[in-house]
C-alpha positions in Angstrom: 60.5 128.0 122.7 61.5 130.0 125.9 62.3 126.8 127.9 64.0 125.1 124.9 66.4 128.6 125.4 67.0 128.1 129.0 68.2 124.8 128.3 70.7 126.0 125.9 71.6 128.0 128.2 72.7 125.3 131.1 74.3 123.6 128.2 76.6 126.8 127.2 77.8 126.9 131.0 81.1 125.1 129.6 83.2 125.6 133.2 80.6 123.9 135.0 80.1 120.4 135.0 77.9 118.2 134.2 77.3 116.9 137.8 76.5 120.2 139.1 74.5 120.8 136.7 72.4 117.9 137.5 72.3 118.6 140.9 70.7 122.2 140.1 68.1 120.6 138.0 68.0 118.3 141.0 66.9 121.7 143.4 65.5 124.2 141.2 63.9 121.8 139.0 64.4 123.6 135.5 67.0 125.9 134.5 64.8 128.7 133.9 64.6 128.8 137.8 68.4 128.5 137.8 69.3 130.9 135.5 66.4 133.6 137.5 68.5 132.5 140.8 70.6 134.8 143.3 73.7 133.9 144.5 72.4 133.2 148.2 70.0 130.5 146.4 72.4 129.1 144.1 74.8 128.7 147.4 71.7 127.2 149.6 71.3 124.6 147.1 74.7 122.4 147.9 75.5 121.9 144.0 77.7 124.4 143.4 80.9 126.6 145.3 81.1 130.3 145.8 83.2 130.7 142.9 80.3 128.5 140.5 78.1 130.8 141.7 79.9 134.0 140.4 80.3 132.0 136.8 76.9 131.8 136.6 75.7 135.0 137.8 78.1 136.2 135.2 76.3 134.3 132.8 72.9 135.2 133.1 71.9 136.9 129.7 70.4 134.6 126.9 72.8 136.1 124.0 74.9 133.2 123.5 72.1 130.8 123.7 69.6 133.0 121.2 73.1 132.8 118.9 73.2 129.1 119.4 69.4 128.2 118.9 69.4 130.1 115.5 72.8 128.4 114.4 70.6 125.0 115.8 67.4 126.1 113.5 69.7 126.7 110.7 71.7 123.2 110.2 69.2 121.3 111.5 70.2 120.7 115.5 68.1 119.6 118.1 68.9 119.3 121.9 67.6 116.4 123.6 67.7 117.0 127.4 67.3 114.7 130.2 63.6 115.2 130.7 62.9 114.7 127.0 60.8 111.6 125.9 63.7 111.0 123.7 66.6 110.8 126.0 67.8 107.2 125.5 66.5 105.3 128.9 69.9 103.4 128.6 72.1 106.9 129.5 69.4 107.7 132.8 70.5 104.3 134.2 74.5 105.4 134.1 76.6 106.9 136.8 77.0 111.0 135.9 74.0 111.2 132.7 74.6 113.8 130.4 72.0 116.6 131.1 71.4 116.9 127.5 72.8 115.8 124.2 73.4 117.8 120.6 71.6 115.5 117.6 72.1 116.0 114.4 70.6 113.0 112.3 68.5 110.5 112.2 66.2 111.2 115.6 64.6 107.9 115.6 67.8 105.9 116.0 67.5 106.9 119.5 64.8 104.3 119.3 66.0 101.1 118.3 65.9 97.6 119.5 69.9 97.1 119.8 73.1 99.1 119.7 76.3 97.8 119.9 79.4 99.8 120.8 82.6 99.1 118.4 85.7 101.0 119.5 89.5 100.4 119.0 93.1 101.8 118.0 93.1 105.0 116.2 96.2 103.7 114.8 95.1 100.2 114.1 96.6 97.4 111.9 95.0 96.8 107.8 93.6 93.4 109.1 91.9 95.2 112.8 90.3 98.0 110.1 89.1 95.2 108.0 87.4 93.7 110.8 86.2 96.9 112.0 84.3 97.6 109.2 83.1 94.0 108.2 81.9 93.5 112.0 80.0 96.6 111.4 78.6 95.6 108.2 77.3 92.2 109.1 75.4 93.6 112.7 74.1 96.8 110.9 72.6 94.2 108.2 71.0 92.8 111.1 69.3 95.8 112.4 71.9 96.4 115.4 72.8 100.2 115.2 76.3 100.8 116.0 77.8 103.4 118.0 81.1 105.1 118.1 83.3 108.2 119.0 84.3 109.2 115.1 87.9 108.8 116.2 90.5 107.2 112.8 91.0 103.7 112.9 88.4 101.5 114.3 86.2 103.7 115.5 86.3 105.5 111.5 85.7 101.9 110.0 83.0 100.8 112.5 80.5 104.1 110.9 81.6 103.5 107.4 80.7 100.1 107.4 77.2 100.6 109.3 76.0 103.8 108.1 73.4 103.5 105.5 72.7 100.1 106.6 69.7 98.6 108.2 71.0 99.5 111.8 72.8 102.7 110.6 75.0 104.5 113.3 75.8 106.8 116.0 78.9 109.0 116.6 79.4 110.2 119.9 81.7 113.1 119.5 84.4 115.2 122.0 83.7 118.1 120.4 80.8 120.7 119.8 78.4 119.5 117.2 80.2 122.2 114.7 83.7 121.2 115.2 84.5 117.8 113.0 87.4 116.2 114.9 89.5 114.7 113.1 89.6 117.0 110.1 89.7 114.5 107.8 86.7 113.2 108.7 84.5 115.7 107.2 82.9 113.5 104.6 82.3 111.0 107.3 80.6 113.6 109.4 78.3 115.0 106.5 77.3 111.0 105.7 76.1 110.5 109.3 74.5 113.6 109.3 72.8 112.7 106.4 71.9 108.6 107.0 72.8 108.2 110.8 72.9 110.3 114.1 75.4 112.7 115.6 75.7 113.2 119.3 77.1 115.5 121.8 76.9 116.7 125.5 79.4 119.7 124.2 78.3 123.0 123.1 78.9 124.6 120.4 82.6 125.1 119.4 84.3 123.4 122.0 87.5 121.7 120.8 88.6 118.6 120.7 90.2 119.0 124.6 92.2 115.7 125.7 89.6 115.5 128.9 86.8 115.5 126.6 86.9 112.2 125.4 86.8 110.0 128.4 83.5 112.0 129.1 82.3 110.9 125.8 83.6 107.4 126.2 81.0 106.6 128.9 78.3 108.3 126.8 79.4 105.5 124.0 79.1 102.5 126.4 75.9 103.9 128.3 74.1 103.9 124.7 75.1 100.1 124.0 73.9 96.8 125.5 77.2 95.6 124.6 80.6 96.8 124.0 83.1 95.3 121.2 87.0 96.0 120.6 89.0 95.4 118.0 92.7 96.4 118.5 93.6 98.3 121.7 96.9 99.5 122.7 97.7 99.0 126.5 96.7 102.4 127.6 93.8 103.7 125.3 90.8 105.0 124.7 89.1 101.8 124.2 89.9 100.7 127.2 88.9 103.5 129.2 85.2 102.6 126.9 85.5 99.5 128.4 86.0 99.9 131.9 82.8 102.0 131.7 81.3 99.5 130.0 82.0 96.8 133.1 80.8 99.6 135.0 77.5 99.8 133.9 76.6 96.3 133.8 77.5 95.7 130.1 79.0 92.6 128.1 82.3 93.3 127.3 83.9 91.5 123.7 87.2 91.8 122.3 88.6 90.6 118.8 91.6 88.8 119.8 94.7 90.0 117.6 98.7 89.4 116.8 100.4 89.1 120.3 103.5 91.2 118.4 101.5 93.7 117.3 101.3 96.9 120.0 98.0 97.4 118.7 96.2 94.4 120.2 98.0 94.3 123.7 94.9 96.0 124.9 92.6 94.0 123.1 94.2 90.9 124.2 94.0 91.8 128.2 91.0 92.1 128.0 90.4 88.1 126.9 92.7 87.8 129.7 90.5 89.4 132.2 87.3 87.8 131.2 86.1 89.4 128.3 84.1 87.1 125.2 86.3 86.3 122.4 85.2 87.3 119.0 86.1 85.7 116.2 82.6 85.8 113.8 79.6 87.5 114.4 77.7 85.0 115.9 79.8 85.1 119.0 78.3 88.7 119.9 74.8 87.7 118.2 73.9 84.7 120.5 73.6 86.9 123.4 71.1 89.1 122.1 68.5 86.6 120.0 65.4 88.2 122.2 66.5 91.9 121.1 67.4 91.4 117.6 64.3 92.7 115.1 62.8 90.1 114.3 60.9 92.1 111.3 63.9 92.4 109.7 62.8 93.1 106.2 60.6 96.1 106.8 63.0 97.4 109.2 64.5 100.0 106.9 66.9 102.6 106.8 66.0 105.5 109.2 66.0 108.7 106.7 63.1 110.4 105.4 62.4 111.0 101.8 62.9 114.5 102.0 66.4 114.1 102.9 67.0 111.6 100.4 65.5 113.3 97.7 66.9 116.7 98.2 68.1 118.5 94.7 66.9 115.5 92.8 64.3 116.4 89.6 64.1 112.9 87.5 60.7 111.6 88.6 61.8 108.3 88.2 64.3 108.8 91.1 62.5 110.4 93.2 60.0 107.3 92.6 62.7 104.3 93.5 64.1 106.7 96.1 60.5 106.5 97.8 60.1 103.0 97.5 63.8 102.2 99.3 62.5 104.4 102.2 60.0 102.9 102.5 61.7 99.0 103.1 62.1 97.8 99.2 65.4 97.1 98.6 65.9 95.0 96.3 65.8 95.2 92.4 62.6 92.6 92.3 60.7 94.5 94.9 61.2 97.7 93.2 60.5 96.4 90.0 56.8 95.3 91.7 56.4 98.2 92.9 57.1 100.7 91.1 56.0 99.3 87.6 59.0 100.1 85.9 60.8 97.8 83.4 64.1 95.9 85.4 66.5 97.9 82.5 64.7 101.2 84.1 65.1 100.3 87.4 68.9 99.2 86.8 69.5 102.5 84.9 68.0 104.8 87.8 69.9 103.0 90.5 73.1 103.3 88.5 72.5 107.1 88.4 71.5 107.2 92.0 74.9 105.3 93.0 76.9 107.6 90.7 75.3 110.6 92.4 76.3 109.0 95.9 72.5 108.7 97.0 72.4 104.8 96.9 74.9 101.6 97.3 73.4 98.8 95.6 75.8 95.3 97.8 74.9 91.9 97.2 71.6 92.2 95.9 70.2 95.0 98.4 70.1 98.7 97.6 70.5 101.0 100.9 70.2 105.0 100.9 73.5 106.6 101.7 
């Protein structure tokens, strides 16, 4: 528990960044040794200036990183740092890797087969959100778990259309795990919290900052083995998303778009410059046939029964609930198993749906 403290504390050292913190690990080998370090050490080490050094001497009490790890324990946070076993391998391999992330979700999507990155306009067109969240669908339905920045538009679309799915999602966010940027997306936030993952390299309460996003933009391409945009203005986000991507070795698609629409200038120069054009799922899909599950059917939504069931008391719930976790999703399967008449099984799944827990679509039932 002490070490696990010490690393919230690196993380709460907000004016310092990332890099330097690395290269402290890099010398002292665990921030415990950091934080217990004088300022003629912290200066002998080459990572940080004179004035660093004064920030962190200044810091070294554990009060706001006891605060944080009993807000953490409370609502369900955990930190993953860069020595955990479950720091995605993809993120080591990038240029400046976060020294550790804030989860709150789903832990084991940070073990899954495929991700694939879908960004785009916050401002985009009705046909580019359609997409969005259609894309989303169809790869999630094929156990690829998407991963985005939370952002409106695309990015908005891209987690409501995957989350709950087979593949489920990831937000990356510019912000501290407490602080839901945009506002609005509060319901969004509390239904990836619930059936996906939540990610950040920001501690707690840090706002939504205008250079905090391109630092999350490379955390979003370095999680993906590919990177998809639909709609980008010239100068955007996305863009920035995918110049990381290129960066770090990844394919690069684009959906092209409407060459008078602003929204899909970005978007378009990228087909321009090389990247795939994708105008069904297949294109994105036939470069990835050897990492696609190929268990498919018992790969199943990544949310315990626990969570599922939490403030339900009808034992028949509970019962389908169990079964869904556990890969039966459809109405045959749960009739089978569970021994119930179909009329039953209908009836509970209606009152699940109504009480948002399920989503029976085209003949599958998936946990929201």
């Amino acid at each position: 528990m002490e070490r696990d403290l010490f690393w919230i504390w690196l993380m709460s050292l907000t004016e310092l960044g990332n890099q330097r913190k690395l290269k402290l690990l890099k010398y002292f080998e665990t921030p415990e040794k950091i934080y217990l370090a004088d300022e003629k050490s912290l200066m002998a080490s080459g990572a940080v200036r004179e004035k660093d050094c004064r920030y962190i001497r200044s810091q070294q009490h554990l009060y706001l990183a006891t605060k944080a790890r009993g807000f953490m324990e409370r609502h369900g946070i955990d930190l993953i740092t860069i020595e955990n076993s479950l720091y995605p391998a993809r993120l080591k391999n990038i240029y400046d890797p976060p020294v550790g992330l804030f989860a709150k979700g789903s832990l084991d999507l940070l073990d899954r087969p495929m991700y694939l990155g879908i960004v785009g306009s916050r401002k985009a067109s009705p046909t580019g959100l359609k997409q969005a969240r259609k894309l989303a669908e169809t790869f999630s339905d094929m156990g690829i778990t998407i991963v985005s920045g939370m952002a409106e538009g695309v990015d908005g679309e891209s987690h409501l259309g995957s989350c709950g799915r087979v593949g489920s999602t990831i937000a990356v966010m510019g912000t501290g795990i407490n602080v839901c940027y945009p506002e609005k997306h509060k319901p969004l936030y509390k239904k990836i919290a619930h059936s996906g993952l939540i990610l950040t390299e920001f501690f707690m309460d840090e706002q939504p900052l205008k250079f905090h996003f391109p630092r999350r933009n490379r955390i979003i391409s370095g999680l993906c083995d590919g990177l998809l945009v639909v709609e980008a203005r010239e100068k955007s986000g996305a863009l920035i998303t995918a110049d990381f991507a290129l960066e770090q070795g990844k394919n690069v698609y684009a959906v092209p778009g409407d060459i008078t629409r602003y929204q899909s200038v970005g978007s378009n120069q990228l087909i321009k410059e090389g990247a795939k054009v994708v105008t069904e799922p297949e294109d994105v899909l036939e470069d990835y046939v050897d990492m696609l599950p190929q268990d498919i059917e018992n790969f199943h939504n990544p949310i315990s029964l626990e969570r599922a069931a939490e403030g339900i008391e009808d034992p028949e719930q509970k019962k389908i609930l169990n079964y869904v976790a556990e890969g039966y999703t459809t109405v045959d399967e749960l009739v089978t198993m569970s021994g119930m008449e179909i009329q039953a099984v209908n009836s509970t799944l209606s009152m699940l749906e109504l009480d948002d827990r399920v989503k029976v679509e085209y003949g599958k039932v998936y946990i929201l």
